[in-house]
N, C-alpha and C positions, 0 to 999 in steps of 0.2 A: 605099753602104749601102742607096741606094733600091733598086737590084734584091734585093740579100738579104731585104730586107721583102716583096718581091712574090714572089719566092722562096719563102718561107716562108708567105704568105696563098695562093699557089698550092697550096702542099702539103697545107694545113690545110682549105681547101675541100674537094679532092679527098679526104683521107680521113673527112672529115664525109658527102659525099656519098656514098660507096663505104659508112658504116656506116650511113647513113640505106636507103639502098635494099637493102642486105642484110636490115636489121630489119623491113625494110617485107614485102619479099617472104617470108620466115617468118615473118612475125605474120600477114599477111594473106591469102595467096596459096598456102601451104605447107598449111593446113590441109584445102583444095579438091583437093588432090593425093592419089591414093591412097598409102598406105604402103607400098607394094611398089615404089615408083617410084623408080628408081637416085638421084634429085635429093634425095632423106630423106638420104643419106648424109653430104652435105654443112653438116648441120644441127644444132647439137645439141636435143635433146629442147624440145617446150613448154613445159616448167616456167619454164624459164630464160629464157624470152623474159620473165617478169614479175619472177625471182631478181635478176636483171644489172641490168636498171633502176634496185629498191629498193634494191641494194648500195648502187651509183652513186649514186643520191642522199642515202643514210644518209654516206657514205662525204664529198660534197660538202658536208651539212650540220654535220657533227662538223668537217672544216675551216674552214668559215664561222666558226661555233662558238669554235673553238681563235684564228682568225686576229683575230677580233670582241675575245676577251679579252684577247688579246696588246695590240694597239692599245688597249685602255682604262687597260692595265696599264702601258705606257710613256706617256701620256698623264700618266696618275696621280704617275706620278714626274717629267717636268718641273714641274709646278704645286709640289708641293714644295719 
């Protein structure tokens, strides 16, 4: 089972790094680039470099949210 774990923390770096250094290079790097430059194509549009974030964390706090009242709510009925 230990290698399945380090298996799986392997994988989960690598694609943490691989979306960290994508977003870095178009948030940061992408903008210094001319628009005509074949490397735009691989990009979507700026908007969304700040759309994906808010989702993500609208999307992260509505399950906090959801998971926070779950837990109060099975709480609530052992004491009962």
């Amino acid at each position: 089972m230990e290698l399945a774990d380090r298996a799986v923390g392997l994988l989960l770096s690598f694609v943490s790094l691989s979306i960290f250094t994508y977003y870095t290079f178009w948030v940061i790097i992408l903008p210094f680039v001319d628009s005509d430059h074949f490397i735009h194509q691989y990009f979507l549009p700026q908007e969304y470099a700040i759309l994906i974030p808010v989702f993500a964390g609208m999307v992260l706090l509505c399950f906090l949210c959801v998971f926070i009242g779950f837990v109060m709510l099975k709480s609530k009925k052992k004491k009962a």
